[in-house]
Structures are given as structure tokens and as C-alpha cells.
C-alpha positions as a printed Julia matrix, in Angstrom:
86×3 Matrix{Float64}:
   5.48    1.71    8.01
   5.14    3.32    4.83
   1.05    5.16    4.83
  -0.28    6.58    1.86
  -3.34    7.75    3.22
  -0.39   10.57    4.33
  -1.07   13.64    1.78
   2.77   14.15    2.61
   3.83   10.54    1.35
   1.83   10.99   -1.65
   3.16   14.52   -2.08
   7.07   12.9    -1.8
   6.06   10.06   -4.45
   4.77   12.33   -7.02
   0.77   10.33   -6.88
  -2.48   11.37   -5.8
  -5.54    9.59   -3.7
  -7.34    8.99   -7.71
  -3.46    7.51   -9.55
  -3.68    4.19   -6.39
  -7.39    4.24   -6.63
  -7.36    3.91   -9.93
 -10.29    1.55  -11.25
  -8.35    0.53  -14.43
  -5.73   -1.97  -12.32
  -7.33   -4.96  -13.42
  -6.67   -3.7   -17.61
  -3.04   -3.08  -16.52
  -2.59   -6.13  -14.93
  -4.0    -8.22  -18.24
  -1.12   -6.38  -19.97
   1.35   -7.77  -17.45
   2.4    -4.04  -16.38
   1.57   -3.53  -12.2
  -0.79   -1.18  -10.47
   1.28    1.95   -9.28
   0.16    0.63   -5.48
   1.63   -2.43   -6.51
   4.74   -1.2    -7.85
   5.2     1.36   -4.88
   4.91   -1.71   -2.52
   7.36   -3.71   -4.51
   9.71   -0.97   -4.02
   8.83   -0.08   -0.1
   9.44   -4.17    0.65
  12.95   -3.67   -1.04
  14.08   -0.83    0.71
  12.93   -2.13    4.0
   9.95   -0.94    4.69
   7.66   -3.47    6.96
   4.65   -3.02    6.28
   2.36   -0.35    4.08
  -0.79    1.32    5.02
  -3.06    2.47    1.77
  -6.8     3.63    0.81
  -8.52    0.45   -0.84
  -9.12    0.25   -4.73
 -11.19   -3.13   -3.83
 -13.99   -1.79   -1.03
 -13.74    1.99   -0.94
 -13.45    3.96    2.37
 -11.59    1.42    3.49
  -7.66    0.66    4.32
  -5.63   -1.92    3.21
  -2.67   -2.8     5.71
   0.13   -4.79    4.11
   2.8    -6.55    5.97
   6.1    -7.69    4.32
   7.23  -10.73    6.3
  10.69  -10.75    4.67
  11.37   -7.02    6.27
  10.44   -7.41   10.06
  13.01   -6.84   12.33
  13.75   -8.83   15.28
  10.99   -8.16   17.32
   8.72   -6.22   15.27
   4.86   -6.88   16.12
   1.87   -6.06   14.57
  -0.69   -4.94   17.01
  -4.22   -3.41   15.35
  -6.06   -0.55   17.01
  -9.27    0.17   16.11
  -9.57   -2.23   13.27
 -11.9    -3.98   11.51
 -11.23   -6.88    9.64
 -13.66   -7.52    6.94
């Protein structure tokens, strides 16, 4: 599980808290380039990674959990704690 809420993760891929929460996505997007949170999980699902934890650009305060189905491992189970789904 890749988590970006991590200040150490962020730290390792050179972006801060404000770069993924970064309100201008949607402009970005119109110009066909990707969000960096979208880019970083395009890379983290092709190096393996399962799943991604990261703060929400859509409903602040909250955390967006994204799971790669094409990367589980045999086995691999998703089991929330302390969760709310909205």
C-alpha cells in the first residue's frame, strides 16, 4: 500500500500535501495532461503497488483509498478499520 498522507512518501516523491490537493485538476485534465495524484497512481499500479491511500482533492479532510485490482496478489484482502464510506 502506497499512503501519501505519509510526510515520508511525500518527502521520497519530491510533492507536498498542497501539489495532490491541488484545486486546478479539473483545468489540467481539459488539457488532456493528468493530476500529479493521478499520474503517481498510474505509476504505483505499474510497479505493483495494490492499492494507494491519499488526502482527498474532492471532500477535504477526507481519504481516498484506491485499490488496483490488476496488482493483488493471491490472497490479498481488503479489510477497512475505522472507515467511513461516504
Amino acid at each position: 500500500m502506497l499512503d501519501l498522507r505519509s510526510k515520508r512518501v511525500r518527502r521520497r516523491l519530491k510533492c507536498t500535501t498542497s501539489e495532490l490537493l491541488d484545486p486546478d485538476w479539473q483545468a489540467l485534465a481539459s488539457d488532456g495532461a493528468p493530476a500529479l495524484s493521478q499520474s503517481i497512481g498510474a505509476v504505483a499500479a505499474e510497479v505493483g503497488y495494490e492499492a494507494l491511500l491519499a488526502p482527498s482533492a474532492a471532500v477535504r479532510g477526507t481519504v481516498t483509498l484506491v485499490v488496483f485490482p490488476g496488482t493483488l496478489l493471491a490472497g490479498s484482502r481488503l479489510i477497512p478499520h475505522g472507515l467511513r464510506v461516504r
